[in-house]
C-alpha positions, 0 to 999 in steps of 0.5 A: 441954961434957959429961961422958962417963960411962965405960962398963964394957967386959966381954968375953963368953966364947964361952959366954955369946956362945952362950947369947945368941945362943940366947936370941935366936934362941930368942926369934925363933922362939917366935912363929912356927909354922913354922921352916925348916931353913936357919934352923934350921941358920944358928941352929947354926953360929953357935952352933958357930962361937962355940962353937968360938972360942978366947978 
């Protein structure tokens, strides 16, 4: 049998949940030319959506 290395569980807050999630779809959308508006507007509701959770 094998060891199991613990893993150290940090909980994000909603900020930083935002900031990757931006970071993320920024990253996404960098090599594309054309973006459209749904995906524009789906990028922000999740922010807000995580934005707007109480932690």
């Amino acid at each position: 049998m094998t060891d199991l290395e613990e893993l150290d569980v940090t909980e994000l807050t909603p900020i930083e949940e935002a900031l990757a999630l931006i970071d993320q779809g920024l990253g996404g959308l960098t090599e594309r030319q054309l973006v459209s508006a749904a995906e524009v507007a789906d990028l922000l509701l999740d922010v807000r959506t995580l934005l707007s959770e109480q932690g």
